[in-house]
Kinemage of the C-alpha trace (Angstrom):
@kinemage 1
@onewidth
@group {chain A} dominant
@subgroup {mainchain}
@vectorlist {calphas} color= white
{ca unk a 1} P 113.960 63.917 90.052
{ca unk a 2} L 111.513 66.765 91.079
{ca unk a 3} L 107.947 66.546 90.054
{ca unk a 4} L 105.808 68.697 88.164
{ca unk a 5} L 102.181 69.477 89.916
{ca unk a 6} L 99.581 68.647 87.616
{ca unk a 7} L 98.314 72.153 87.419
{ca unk a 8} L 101.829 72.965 85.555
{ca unk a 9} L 100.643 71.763 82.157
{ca unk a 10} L 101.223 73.022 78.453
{ca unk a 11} L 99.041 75.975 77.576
{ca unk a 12} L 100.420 77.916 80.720
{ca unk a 13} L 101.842 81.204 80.918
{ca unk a 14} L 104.869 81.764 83.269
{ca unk a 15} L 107.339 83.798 84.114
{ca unk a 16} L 111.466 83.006 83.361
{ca unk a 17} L 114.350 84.779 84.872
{ca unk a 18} L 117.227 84.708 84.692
{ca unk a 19} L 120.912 85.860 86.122
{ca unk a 20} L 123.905 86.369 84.237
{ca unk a 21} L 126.304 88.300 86.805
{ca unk a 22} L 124.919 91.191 88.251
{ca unk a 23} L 122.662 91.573 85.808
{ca unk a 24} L 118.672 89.910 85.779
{ca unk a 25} L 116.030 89.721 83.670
{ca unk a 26} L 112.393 88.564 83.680
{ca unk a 27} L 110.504 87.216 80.333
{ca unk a 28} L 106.687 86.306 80.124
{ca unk a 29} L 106.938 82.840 78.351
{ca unk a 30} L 104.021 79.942 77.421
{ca unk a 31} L 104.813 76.286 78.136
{ca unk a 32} L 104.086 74.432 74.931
{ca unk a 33} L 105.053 70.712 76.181
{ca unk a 34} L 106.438 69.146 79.346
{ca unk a 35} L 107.994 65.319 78.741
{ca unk a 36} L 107.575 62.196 81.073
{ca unk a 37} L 111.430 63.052 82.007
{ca unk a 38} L 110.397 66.465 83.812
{ca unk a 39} L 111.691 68.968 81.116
{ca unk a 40} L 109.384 71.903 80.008
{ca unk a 41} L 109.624 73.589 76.566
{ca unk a 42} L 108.837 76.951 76.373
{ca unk a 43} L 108.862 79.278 73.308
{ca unk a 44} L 111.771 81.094 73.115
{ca unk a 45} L 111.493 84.762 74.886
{ca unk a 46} L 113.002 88.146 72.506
{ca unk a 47} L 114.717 90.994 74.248
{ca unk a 48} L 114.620 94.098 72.253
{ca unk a 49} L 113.520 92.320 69.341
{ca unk a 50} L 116.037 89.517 69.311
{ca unk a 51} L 115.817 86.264 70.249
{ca unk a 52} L 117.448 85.678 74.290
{ca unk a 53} L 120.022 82.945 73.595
{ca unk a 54} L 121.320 80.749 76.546
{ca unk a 55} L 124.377 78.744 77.843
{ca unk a 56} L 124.257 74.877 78.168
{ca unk a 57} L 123.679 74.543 81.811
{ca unk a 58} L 122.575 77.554 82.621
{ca unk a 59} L 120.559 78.212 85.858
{ca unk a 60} L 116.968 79.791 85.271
{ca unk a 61} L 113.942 80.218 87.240
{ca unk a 62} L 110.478 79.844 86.625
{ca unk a 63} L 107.197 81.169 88.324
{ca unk a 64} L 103.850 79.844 87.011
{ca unk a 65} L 100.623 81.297 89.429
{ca unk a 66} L 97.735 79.329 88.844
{ca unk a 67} L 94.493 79.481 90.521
{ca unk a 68} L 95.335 79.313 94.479
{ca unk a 69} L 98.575 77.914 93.809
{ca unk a 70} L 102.506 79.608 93.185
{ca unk a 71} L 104.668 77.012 91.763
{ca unk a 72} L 108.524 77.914 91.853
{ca unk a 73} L 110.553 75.913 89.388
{ca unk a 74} L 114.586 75.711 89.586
{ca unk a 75} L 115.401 74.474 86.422
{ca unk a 76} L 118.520 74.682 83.809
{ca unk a 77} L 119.037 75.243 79.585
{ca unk a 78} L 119.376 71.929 78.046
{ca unk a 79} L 119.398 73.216 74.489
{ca unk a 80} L 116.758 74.724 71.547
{ca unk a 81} L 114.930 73.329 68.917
{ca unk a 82} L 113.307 74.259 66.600
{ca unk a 83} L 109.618 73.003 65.534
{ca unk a 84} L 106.875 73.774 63.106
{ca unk a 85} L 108.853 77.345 62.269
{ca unk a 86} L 108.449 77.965 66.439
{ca unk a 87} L 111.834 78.189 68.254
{ca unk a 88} L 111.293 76.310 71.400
{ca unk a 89} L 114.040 76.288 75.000
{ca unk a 90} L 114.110 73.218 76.681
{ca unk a 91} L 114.368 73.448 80.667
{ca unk a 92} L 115.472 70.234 82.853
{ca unk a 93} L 113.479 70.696 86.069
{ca unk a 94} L 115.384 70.600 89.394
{ca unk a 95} L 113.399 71.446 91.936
{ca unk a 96} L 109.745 72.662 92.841
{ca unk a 97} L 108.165 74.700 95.347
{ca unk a 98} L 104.927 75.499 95.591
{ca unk a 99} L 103.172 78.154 97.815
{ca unk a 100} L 99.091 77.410 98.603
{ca unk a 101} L 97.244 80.504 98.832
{ca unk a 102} L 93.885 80.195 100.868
{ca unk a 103} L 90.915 82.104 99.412
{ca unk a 104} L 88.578 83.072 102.262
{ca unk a 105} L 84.635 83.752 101.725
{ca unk a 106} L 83.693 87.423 102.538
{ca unk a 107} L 80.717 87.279 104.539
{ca unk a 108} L 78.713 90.838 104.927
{ca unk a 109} L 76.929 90.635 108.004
{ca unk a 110} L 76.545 93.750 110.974
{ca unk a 111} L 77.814 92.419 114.066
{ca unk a 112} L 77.968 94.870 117.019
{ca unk a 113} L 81.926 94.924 118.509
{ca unk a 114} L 82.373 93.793 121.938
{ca unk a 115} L 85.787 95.512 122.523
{ca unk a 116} L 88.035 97.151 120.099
{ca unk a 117} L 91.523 98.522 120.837
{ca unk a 118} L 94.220 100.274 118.760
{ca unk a 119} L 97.830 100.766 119.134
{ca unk a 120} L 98.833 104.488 119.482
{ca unk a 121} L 102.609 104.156 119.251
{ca unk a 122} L 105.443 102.837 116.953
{ca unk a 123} L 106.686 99.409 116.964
{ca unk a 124} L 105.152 95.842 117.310
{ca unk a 125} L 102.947 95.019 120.399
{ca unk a 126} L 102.062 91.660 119.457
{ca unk a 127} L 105.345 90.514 119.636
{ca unk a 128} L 106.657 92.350 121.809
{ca unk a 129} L 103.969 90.714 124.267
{ca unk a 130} L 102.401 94.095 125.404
{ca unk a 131} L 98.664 92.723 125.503
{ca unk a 132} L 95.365 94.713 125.306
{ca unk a 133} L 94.945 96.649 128.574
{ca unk a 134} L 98.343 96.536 129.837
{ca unk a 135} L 99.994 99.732 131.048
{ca unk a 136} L 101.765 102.680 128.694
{ca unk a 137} L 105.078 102.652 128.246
{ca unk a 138} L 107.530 104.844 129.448
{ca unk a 139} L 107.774 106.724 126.410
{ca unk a 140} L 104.430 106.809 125.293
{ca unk a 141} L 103.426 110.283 125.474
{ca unk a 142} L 106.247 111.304 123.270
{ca unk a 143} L 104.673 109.382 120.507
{ca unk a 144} L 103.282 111.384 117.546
{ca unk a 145} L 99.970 109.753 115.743
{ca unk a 146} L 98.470 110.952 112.567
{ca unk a 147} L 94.648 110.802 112.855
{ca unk a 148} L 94.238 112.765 109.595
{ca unk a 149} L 91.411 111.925 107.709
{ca unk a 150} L 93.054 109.894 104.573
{ca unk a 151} L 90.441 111.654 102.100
{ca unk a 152} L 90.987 114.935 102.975
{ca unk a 153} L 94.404 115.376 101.470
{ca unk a 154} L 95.489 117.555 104.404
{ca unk a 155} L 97.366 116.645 107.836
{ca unk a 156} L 95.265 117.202 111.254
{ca unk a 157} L 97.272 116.075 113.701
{ca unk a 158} L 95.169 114.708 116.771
{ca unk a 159} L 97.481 116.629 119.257
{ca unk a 160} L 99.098 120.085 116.944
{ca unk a 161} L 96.900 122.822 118.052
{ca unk a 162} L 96.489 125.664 115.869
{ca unk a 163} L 98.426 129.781 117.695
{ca unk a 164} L 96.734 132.796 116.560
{ca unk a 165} L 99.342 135.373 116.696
{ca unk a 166} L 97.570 138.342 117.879
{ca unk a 167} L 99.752 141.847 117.520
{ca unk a 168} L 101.355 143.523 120.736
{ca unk a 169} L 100.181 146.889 122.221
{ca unk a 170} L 101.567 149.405 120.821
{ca unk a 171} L 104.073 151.461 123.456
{ca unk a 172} L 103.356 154.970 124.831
{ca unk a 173} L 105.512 157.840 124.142
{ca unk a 174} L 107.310 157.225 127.131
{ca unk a 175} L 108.017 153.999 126.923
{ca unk a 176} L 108.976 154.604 123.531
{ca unk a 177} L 111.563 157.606 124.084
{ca unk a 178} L 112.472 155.012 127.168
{ca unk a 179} L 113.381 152.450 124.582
{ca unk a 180} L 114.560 154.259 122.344
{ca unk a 181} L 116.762 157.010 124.207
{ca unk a 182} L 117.406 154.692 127.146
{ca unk a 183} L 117.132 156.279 130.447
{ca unk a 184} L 118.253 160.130 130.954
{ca unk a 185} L 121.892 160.312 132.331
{ca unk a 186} L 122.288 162.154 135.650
{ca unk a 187} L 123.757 166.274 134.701
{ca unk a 188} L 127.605 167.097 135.283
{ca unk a 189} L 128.882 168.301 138.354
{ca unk a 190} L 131.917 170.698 137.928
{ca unk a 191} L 134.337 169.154 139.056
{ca unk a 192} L 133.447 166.115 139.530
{ca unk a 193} L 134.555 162.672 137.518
{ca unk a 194} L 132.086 161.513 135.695
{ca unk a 195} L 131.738 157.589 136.510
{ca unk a 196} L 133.033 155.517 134.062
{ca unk a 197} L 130.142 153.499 131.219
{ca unk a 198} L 128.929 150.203 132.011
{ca unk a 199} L 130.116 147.736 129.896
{ca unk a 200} L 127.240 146.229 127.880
{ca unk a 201} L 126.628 142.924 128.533
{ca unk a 202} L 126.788 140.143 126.251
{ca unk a 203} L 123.418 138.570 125.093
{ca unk a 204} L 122.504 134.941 125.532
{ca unk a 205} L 120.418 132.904 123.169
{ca unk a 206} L 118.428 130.410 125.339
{ca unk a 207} L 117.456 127.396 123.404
{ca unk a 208} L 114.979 125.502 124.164
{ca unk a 209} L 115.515 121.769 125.368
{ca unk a 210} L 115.619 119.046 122.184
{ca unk a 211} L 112.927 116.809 123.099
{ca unk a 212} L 114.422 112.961 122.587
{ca unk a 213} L 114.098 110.826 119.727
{ca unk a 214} L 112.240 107.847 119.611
{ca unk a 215} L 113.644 104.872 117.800
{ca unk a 216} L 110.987 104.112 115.411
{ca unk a 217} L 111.868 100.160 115.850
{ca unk a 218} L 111.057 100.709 119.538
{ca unk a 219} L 107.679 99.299 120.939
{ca unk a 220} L 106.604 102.370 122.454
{ca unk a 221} L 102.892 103.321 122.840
{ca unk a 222} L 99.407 102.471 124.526
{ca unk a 223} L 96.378 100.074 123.665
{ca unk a 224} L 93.145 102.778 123.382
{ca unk a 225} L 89.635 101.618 123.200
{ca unk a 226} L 87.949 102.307 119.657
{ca unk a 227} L 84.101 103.168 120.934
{ca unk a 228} L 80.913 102.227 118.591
{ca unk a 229} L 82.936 99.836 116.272
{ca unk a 230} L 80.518 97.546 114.076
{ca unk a 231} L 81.204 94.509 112.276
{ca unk a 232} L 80.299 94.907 108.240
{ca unk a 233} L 81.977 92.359 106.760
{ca unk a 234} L 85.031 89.167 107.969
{ca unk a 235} L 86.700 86.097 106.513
{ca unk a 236} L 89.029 83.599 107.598
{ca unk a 237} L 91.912 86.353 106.365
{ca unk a 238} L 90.602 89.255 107.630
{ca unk a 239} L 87.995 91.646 108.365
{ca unk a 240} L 86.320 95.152 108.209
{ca unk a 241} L 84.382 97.381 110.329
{ca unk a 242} L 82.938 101.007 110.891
{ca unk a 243} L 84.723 102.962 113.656
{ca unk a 244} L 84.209 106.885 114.097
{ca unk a 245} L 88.382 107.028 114.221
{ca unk a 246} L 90.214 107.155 110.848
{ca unk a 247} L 93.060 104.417 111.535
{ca unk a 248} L 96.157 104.926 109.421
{ca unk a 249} L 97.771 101.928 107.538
{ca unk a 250} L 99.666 99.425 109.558
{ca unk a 251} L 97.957 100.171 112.534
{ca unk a 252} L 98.321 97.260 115.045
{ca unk a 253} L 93.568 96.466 115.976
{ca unk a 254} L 92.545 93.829 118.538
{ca unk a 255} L 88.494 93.165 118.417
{ca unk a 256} L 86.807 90.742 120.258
{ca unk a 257} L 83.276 89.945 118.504
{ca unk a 258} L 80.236 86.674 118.852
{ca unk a 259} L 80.556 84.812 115.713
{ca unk a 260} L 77.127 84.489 113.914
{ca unk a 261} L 74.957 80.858 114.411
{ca unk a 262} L 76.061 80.937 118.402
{ca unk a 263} L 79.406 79.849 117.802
{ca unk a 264} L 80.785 82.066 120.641
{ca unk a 265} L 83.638 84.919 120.500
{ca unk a 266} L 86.354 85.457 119.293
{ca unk a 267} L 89.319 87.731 119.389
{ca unk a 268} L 91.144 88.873 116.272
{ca unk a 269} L 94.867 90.988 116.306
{ca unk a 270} L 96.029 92.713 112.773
{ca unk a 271} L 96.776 95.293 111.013
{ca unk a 272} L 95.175 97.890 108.619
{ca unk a 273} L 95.546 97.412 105.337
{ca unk a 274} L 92.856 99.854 103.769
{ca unk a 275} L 90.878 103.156 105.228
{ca unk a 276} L 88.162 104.678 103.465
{ca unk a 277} L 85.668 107.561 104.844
{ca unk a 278} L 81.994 106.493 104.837
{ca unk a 279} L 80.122 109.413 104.723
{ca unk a 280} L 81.225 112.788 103.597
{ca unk a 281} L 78.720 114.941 105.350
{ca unk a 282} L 77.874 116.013 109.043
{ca unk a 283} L 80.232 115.888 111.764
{ca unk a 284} L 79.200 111.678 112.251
{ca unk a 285} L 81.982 110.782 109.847
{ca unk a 286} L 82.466 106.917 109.827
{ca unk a 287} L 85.503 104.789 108.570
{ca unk a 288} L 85.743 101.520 106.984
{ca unk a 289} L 89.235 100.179 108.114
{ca unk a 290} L 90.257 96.426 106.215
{ca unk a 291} L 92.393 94.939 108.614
{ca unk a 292} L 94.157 91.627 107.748
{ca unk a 293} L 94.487 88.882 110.950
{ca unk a 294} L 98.396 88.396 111.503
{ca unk a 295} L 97.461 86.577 114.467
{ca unk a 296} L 95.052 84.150 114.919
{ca unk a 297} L 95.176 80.447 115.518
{ca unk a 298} L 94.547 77.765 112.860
{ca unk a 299} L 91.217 76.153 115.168
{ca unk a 300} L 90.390 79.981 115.615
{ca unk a 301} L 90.672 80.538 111.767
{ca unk a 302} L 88.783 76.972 111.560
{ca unk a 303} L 86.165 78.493 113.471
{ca unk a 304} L 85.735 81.913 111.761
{ca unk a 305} L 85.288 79.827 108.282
{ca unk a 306} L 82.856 77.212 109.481
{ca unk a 307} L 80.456 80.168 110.792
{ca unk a 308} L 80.174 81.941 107.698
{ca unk a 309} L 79.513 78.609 106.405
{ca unk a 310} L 76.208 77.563 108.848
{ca unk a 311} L 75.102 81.307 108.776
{ca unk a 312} L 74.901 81.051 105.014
{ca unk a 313} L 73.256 77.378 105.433
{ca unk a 314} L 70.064 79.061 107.570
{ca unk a 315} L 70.271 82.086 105.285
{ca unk a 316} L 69.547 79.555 102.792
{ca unk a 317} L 67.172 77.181 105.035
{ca unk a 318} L 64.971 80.353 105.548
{ca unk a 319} L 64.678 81.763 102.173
{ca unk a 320} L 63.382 78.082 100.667
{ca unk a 321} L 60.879 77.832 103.911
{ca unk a 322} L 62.712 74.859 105.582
């Protein structure tokens, strides 16, 4: 028999879905009892104003998200009753799975970068193994990269640059009658047989060569240094800093930066999640790019968490006068 969690307890709100063919649907339900046996109650959801009515036996699936925790519950219709006026759907519970979110501490702090690197390409670096510093790849300078500022509502690509057409000469009279008239035929001799008129030539479009396409799934690119980069603010899950380079999303980051309270290094690999522009005036625009760790080691991630919480510590040590 699967078990319950003991944060699953009457007086929740979950979700129930169901699957009758090819067809789903998804109610918002509240558990109103749960008995030693493992089988919830749950008021019974309306569709369109009617009341949903079930099969014996049939399969249904329940989500209920409390704090930190997603609990997954496979579960089938054992029957309704009917209690105190309220309409209730009893659900045998078959199986649980539960999914532990981690909520990390932001800690704002300004920490100066030691390195920072971003990938200017397509595809995965990380795993395809292509480490910070190594060379480009073979395709690399076929790669197109927005850089567009993501608050200016406008496209500036880093490498489009802009062609003023500026207007042609205009032709002399010459040259005009000459390319107009075409040149003067020789005068008759009597006589003599004219030689017969070239045949015009056909014209032949030249078209320029199609540059090759670039499988977007391909790793293709190069690791470039990100200059000035500042720490603002990092977490065991992530972290954020200033950079003079708006990074799109999904942009594959490596920084390497000393944790706070001399606990050493450390170098952090993942991708932007958010990009907002700093200041709006001057030509010294900054960036804050969120990036979210998609690689880092559990004793690394150990590590991160247990500096924010001794920095905090002296924080608090100095402001009592300890």
């Amino acid at each position: 028999m699967a078990k319950l969690p003991q944060n699953v307890r009457p007086g929740g709100i979950a979700t129930l879905s169901t699957r009758r063919g090819s067809n789903s649907a998804t109610f918002r339900v509240r558990i109103e009892d749960i008995t030693v046996d493992e089988v919830i109650s749950v008021g019974q959801p309306t569709q369109g104003g009617k009341p949903v009515v079930f099969t014996r036996s049939e399969p249904v699936v329940m989500i209920v998200q409390t704090e930190g925790v997603k609990v997954t519950i496979q579960g089938e219709f054992v029957k309704t009753e009917t209690e105190d006026d309220l309409v209730m759907v009893l659900i045998k519970v078959l199986g649980v799975e539960t999914e532990q979110r981690r909520a990390f501490h932001r800690l704002p702090i300004r920490i100066d970068v030691t390195s920072a690197w971003y990938w200017k390409g397509t595809g995965n670096p990380v795993a395809a193994g292509i480490l910070v510093g190594s060379l480009p790849t073979a395709n690399a300078h076929e790669v197109d990269f927005d850089e567009s500022d993501p608050d200016d509502g406008q496209d500036k690509r880093a490498h489009t640059s802009a062609h003023v057409a500026t207007p042609a000469p205009a032709p002399s009279t010459t040259a005009s009658s000459f390319l107009t008239l075409g040149p003067r035929l020789p005068a008759p001799v009597a006589g003599a047989t004219p030689p017969p008129a070239a045949k015009p030539q056909p014209v032949v479009e030249v078209k320029e060569p199609e540059k090759p396409k670039i499988d977007e799934n391909a790793v293709e690119g190069v690791w470039v240094r990100l200059d000035e980069v500042e720490v603002c603010d990092y977490s065991g899950g992530g972290i954020a800093f200033v950079t003079h380079r708006p990074l799109p999303l999904s942009t594959w980051v490596s920084a390497t930066y000393p944790l706070p309270v001399d606990m050493g290094p450390i170098t952090v690999t993942g991708q932007v999640r958010s990009t907002r522009r700093r200041s709006v005036e001057g030509r010294n625009r900054t960036y804050i790019a969120g990036i979210q760790y998609t690689k880092l080691e559990r004793t690394d991630q150990d590590r991160v968490v247990r500096s924010i919480f001794k920095y905090e510590l002296e924080k608090a040590r100095k402001a009592s006068g300890l």
